[in-house]
N, C-alpha and C positions, 0 to 999 in steps of 0.2 A: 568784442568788436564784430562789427558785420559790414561786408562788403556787396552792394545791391547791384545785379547785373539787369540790364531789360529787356523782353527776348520779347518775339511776338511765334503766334501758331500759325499754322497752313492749314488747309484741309488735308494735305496726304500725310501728314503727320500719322505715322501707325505705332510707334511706341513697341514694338514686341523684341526687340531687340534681348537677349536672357543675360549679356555678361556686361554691355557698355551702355552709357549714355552720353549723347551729345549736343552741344549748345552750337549754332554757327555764324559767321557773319554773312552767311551766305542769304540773298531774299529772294531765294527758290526754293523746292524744294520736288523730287522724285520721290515713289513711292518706296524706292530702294532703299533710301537712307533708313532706314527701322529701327536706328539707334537714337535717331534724331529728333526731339523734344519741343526744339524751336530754334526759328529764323532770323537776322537782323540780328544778332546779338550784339549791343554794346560793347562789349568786351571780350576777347581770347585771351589764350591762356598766357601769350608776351604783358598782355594790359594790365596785370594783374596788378595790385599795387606791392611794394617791396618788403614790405611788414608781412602782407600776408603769406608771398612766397616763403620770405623767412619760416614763418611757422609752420609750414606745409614742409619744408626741405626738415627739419627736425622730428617731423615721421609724428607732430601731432594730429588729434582726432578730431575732424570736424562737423559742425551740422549745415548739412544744406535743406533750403527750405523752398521748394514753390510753392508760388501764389498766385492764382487767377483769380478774379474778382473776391469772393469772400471763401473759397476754397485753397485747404493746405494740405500738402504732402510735406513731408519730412523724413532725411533720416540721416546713416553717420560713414563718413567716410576717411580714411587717412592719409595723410603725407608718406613724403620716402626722399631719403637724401640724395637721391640721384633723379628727382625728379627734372626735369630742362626748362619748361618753362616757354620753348622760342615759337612755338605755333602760332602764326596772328592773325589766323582764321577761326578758330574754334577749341572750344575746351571740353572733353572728355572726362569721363567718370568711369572707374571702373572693377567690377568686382573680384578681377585677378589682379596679380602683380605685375602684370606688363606694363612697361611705361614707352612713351613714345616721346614726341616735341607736342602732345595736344592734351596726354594724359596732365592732370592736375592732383586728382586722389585715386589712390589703391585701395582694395579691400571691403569696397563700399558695401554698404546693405541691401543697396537696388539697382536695378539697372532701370532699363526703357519698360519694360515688361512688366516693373513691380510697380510703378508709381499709378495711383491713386486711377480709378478710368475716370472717375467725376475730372478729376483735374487731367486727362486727356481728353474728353468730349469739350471741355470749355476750351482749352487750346486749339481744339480744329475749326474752332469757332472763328480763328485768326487775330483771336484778344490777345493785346497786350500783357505780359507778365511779369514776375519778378522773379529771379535766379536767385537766392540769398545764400552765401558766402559766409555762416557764423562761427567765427573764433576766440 
């Protein structure tokens, strides 16, 4: 199964973030945020749907995939039973095991810093994208 989230870029999108990344619903964005991927998001990490948290709360492995126009990153991150779930702002990735109310997966492969720069110059672009959720 796959769950599609729809996120849009900024220009001050910087991506170097080395341990998180982040999705928000926020349609601003500062050059601070440096975890932060994209804007408007669809969805945080409350909206999720209840299947998927399920399977994330059982500590399986997932693929996330972005996609800007015909360019993809991808890679693999996992659940944790103590994940929360309540943040309904924004949803987090992250490659330690800290979890908060935004984190979603642990352990990831990438943060801000590792994904793709082809697929960071087309999001500063302020294109529309896809967050893809595959379980």
């Amino acid at each position: 199964m796959e769950f599609v989230i729809k996120v849009y870029g900024h220009k001050n999108i910087r991506a170097t973030h080395k341990s998180t990344l982040e999705i928000t619903k926020d349609n601003y964005l500062t050059k601070r945020g440096d975890c932060i991927i994209g804007i408007k998001a669809s969805h945080s990490a409350s909206d999720l749907p209840n299947d998927l948290k399920e399977y994330l709360l059982n500590g399986n492995k997932i693929e996330i995939i972005i996609k800007v126009d015909d360019i993809i990153d991808k890679f693999y991150a996992y659940g944790h039973k103590n994940l929360i779930f309540s943040d309904k702002n924004s949803i987090v990735i992250r490659k330690s095991t800290y979890i908060d109310s935004r984190t979603i997966e642990i352990k990831s492969e990438k943060s801000a810093i590792d994904i793709e720069r082809k697929v960071i110059e087309k999001i500063r672009e302020e294109k529309e994208f896809s967050f893809i959720i595959r379980y």
